[in-house]
BALUMDREN-648666 format. One record per atom (N, C-alpha, C): atom name; residue number from 1; chain; x, y, z. Coordinates in Angstrom, 1 decimal. Layout:
BEGIN
+----+-----+---+--------+--------+--------+
!  a !   k ! c !     px !     py !     pz !
+----+-----+---+--------+--------+--------+
! CA ! NUM ! A !      X !      Y !      Z !
...
+----+-----+---+--------+--------+--------+
% end
This chain:
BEGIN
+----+-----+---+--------+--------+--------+
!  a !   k ! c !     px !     py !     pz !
+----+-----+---+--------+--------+--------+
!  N !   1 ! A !  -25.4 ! -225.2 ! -119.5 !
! CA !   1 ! A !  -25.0 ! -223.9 ! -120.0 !
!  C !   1 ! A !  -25.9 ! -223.5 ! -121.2 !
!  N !   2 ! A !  -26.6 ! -222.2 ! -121.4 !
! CA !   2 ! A !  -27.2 ! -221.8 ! -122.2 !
!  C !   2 ! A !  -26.4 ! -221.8 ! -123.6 !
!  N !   3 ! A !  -26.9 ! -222.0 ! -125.0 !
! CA !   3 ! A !  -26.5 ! -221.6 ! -126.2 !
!  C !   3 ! A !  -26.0 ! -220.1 ! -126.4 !
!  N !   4 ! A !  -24.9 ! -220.5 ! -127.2 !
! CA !   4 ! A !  -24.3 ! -218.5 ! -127.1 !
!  C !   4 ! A !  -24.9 ! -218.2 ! -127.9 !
!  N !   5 ! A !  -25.1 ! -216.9 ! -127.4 !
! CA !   5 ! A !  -25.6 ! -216.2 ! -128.5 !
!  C !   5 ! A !  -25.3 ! -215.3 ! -129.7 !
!  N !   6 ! A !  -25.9 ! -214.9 ! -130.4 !
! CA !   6 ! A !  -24.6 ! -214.5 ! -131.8 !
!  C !   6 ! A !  -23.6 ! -213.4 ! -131.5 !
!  N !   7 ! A !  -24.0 ! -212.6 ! -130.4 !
! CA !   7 ! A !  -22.9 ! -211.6 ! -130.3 !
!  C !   7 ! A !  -21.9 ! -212.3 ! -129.2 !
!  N !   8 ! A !  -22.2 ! -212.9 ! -128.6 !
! CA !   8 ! A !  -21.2 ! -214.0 ! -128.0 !
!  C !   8 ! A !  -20.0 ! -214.6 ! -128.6 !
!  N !   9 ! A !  -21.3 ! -215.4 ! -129.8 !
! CA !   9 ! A !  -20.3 ! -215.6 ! -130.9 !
!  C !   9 ! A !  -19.3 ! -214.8 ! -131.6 !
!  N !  10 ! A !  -19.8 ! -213.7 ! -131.9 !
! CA !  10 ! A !  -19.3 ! -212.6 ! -132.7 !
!  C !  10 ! A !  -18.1 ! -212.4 ! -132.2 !
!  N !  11 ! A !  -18.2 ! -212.1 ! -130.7 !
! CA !  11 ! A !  -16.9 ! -211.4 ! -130.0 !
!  C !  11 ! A !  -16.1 ! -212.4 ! -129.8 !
!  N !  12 ! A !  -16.7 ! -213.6 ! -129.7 !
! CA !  12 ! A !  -15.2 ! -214.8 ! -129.6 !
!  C !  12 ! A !  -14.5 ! -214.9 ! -131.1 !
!  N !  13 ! A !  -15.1 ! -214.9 ! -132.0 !
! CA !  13 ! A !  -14.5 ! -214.7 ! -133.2 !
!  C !  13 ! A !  -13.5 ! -213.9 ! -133.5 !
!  N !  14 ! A !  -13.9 ! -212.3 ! -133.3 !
! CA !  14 ! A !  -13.2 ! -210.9 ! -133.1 !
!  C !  14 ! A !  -11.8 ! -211.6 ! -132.2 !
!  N !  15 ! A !  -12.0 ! -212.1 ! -131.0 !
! CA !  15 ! A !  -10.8 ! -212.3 ! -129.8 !
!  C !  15 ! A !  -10.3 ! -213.4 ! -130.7 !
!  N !  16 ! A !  -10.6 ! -214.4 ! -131.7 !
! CA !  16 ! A !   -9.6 ! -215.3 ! -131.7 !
!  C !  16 ! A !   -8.7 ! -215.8 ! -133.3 !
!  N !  17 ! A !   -9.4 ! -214.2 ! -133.7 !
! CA !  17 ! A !   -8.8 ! -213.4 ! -135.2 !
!  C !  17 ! A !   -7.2 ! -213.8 ! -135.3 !
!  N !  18 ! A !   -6.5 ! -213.2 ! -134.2 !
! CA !  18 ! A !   -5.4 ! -212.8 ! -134.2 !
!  C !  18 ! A !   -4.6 ! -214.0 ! -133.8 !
!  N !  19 ! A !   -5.0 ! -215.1 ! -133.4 !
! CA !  19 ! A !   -4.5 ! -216.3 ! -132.2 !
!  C !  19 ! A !   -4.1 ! -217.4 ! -133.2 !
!  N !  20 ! A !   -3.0 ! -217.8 ! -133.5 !
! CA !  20 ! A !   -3.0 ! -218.9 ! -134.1 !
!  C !  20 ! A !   -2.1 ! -220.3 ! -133.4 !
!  N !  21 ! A !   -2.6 ! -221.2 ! -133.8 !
! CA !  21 ! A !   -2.0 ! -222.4 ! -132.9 !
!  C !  21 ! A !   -0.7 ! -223.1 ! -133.7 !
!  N !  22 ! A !    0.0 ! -223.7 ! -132.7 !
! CA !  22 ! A !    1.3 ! -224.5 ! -133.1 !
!  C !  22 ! A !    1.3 ! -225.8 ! -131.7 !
!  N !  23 ! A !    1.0 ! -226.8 ! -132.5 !
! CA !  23 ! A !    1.0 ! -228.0 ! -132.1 !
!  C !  23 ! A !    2.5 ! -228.5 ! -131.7 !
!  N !  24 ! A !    2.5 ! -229.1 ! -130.7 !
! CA !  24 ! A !    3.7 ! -229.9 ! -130.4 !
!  C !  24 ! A !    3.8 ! -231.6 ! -129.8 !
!  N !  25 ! A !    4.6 ! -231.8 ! -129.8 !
! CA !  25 ! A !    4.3 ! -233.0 ! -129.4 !
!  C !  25 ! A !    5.6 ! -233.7 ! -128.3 !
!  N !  26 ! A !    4.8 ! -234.4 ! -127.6 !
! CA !  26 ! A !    5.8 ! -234.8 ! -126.3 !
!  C !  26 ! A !    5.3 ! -235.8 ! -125.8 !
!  N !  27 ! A !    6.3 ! -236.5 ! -124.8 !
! CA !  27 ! A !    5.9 ! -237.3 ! -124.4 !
!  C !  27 ! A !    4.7 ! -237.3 ! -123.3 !
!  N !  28 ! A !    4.1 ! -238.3 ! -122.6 !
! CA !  28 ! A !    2.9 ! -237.8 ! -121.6 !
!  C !  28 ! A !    4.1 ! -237.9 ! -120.3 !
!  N !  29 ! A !    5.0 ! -238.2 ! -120.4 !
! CA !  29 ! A !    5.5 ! -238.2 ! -118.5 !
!  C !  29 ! A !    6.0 ! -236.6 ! -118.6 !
!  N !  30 ! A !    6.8 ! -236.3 ! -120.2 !
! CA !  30 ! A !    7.2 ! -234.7 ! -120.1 !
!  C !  30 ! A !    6.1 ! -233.2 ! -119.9 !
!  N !  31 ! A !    5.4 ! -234.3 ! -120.8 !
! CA !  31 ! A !    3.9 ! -233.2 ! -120.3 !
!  C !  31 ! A !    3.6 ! -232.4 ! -119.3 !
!  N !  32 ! A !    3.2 ! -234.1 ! -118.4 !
! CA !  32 ! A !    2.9 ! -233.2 ! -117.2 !
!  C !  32 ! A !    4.6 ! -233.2 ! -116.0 !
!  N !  33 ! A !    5.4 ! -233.2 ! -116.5 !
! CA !  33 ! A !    6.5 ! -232.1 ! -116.0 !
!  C !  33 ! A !    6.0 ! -230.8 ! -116.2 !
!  N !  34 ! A !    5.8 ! -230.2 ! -117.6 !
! CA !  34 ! A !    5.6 ! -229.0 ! -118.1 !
!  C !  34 ! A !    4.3 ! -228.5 ! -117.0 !
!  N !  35 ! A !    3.4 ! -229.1 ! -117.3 !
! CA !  35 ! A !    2.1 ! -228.6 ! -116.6 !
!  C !  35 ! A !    2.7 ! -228.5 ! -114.9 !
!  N !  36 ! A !    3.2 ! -229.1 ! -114.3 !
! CA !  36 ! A !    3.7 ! -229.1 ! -113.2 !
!  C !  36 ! A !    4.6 ! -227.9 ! -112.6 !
!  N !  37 ! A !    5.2 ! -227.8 ! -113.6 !
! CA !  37 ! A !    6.1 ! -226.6 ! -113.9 !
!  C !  37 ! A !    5.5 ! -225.2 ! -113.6 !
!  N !  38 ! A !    4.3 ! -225.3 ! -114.8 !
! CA !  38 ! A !    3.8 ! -224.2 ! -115.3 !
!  C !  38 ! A !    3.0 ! -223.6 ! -113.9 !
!  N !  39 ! A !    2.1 ! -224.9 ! -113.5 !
! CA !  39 ! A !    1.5 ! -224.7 ! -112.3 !
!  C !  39 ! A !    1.8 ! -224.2 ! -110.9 !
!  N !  40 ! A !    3.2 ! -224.8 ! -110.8 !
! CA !  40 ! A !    4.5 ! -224.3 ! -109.5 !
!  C !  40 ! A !    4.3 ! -222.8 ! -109.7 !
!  N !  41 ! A !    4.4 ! -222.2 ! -110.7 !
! CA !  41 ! A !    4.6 ! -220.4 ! -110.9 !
!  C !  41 ! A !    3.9 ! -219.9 ! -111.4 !
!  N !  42 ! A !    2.1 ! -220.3 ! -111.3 !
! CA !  42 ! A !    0.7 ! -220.0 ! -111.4 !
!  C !  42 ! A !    0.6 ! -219.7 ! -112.9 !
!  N !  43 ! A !    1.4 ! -220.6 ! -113.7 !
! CA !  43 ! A !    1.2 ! -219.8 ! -115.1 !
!  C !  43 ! A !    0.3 ! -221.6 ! -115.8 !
!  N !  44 ! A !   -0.1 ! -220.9 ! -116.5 !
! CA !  44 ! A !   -0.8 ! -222.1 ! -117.8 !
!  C !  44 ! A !    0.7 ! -222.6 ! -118.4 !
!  N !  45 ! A !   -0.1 ! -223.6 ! -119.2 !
! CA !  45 ! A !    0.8 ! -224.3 ! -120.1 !
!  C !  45 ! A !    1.0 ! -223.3 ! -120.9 !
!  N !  46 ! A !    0.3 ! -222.8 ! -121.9 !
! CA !  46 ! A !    0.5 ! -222.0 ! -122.8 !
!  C !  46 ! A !    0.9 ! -220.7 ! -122.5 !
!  N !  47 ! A !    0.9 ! -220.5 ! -121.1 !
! CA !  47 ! A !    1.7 ! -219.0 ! -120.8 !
!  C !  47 ! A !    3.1 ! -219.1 ! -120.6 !
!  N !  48 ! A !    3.0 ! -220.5 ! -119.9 !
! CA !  48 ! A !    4.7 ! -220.8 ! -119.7 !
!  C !  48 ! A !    5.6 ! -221.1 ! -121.0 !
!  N !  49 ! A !    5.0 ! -221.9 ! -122.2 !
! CA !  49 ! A !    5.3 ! -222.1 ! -123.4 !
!  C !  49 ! A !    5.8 ! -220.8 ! -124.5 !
!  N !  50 ! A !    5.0 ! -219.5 ! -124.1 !
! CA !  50 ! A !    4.8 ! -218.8 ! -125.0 !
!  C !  50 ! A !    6.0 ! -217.6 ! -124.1 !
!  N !  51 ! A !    6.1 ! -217.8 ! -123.0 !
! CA !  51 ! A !    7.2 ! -217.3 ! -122.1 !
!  C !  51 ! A !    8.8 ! -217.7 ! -122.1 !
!  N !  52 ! A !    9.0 ! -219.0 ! -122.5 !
! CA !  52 ! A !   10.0 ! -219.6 ! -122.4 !
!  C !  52 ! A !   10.4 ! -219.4 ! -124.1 !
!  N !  53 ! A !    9.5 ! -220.1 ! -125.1 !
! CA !  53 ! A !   10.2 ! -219.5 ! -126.3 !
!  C !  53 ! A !   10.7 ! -218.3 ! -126.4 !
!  N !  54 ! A !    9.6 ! -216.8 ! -125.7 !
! CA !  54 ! A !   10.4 ! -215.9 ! -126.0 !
!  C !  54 ! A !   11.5 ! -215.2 ! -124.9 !
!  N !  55 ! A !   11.9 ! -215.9 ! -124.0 !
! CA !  55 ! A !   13.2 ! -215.4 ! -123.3 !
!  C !  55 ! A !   14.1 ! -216.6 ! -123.9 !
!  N !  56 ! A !   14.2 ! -218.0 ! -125.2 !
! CA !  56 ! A !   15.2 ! -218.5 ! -125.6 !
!  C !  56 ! A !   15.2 ! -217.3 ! -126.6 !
!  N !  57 ! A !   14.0 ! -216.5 ! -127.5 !
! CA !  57 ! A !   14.5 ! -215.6 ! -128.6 !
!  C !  57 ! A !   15.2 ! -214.7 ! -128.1 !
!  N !  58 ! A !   15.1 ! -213.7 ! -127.2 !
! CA !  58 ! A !   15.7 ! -212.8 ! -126.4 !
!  C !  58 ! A !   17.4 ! -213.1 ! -126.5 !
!  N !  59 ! A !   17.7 ! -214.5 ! -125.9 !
! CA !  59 ! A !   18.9 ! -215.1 ! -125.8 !
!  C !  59 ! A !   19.9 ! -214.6 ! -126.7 !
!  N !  60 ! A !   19.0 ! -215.6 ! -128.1 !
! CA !  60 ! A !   19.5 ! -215.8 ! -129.0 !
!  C !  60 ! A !   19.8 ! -214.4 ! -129.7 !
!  N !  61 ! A !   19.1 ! -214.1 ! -129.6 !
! CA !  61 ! A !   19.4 ! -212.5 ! -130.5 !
!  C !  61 ! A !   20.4 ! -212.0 ! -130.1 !
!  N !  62 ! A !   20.5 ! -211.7 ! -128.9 !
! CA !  62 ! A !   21.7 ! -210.9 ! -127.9 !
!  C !  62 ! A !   23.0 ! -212.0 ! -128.5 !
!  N !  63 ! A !   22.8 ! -213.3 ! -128.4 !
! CA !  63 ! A !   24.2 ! -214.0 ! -128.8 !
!  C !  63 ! A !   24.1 ! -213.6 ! -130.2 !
!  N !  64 ! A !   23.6 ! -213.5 ! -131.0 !
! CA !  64 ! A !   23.8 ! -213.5 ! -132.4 !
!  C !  64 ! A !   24.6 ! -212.2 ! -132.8 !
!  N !  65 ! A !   23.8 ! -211.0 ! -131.7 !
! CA !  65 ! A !   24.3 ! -209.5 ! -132.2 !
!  C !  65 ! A !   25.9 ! -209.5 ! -131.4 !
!  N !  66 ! A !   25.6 ! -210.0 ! -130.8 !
! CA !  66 ! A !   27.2 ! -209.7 ! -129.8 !
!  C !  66 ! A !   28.1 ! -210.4 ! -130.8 !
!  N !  67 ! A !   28.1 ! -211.4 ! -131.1 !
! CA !  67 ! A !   28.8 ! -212.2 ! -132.5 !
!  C !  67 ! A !   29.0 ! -211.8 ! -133.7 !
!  N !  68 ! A !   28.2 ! -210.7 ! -133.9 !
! CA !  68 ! A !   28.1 ! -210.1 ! -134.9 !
!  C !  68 ! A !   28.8 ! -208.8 ! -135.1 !
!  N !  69 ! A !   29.1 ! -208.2 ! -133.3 !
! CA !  69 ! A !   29.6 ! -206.8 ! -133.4 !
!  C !  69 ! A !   31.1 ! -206.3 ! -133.5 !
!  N !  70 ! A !   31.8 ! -205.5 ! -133.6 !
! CA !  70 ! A !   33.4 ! -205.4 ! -134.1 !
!  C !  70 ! A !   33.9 ! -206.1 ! -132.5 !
!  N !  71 ! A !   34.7 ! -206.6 ! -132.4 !
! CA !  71 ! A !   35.5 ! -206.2 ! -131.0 !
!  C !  71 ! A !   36.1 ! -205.0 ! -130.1 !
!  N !  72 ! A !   35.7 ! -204.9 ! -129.3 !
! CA !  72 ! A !   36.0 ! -203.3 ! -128.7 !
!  C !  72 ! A !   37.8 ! -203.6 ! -128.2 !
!  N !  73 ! A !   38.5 ! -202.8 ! -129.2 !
! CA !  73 ! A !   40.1 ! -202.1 ! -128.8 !
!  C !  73 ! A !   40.2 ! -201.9 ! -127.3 !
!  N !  74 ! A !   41.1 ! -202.7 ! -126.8 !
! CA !  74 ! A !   42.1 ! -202.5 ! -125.9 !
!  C !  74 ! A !   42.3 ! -201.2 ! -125.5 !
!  N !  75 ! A !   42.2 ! -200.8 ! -124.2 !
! CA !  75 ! A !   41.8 ! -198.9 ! -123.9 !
!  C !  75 ! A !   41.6 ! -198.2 ! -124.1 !
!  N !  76 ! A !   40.4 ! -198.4 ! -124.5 !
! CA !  76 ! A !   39.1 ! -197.5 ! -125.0 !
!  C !  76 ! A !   38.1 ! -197.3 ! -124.3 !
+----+-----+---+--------+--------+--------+
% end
């Protein structure tokens, strides 16, 4: 593979401005569960990762607000 070249460079830099990483750690037999997982429903690791945190936020929010709102009166 040829050496990139600087606007190559450039634009990978521009694309990976915004991207920041979060390390986790697991075991290797859960791992590749996950990768197994991810793969059954054509998604990456990191797509199924970044999918599943956010439908547990989704959850959580909905339980939090619901917890949080008056109780709705008897025949209304």
């Amino acid at each position: 593979m040829p050496p990139k070249t600087e606007a190559q460079k450039k634009a990978q830099r521009t694309y990976m401005e915004p991207v920041a990483t979060i390390q986790i750690r697991t075991t290797t037999d859960y791992r590749e569960q996950i990768k197994a997982h991810a793969e059954a429903r054509g998604e990456s690791v990191n797509g199924f990762i970044n999918r599943a945190i956010e439908e547990a936020m989704e959850r959580d929010k909905a339980a939090q607000e619901a917890a949080e709102s008056p109780p709705e009166e008897a025949g209304e």
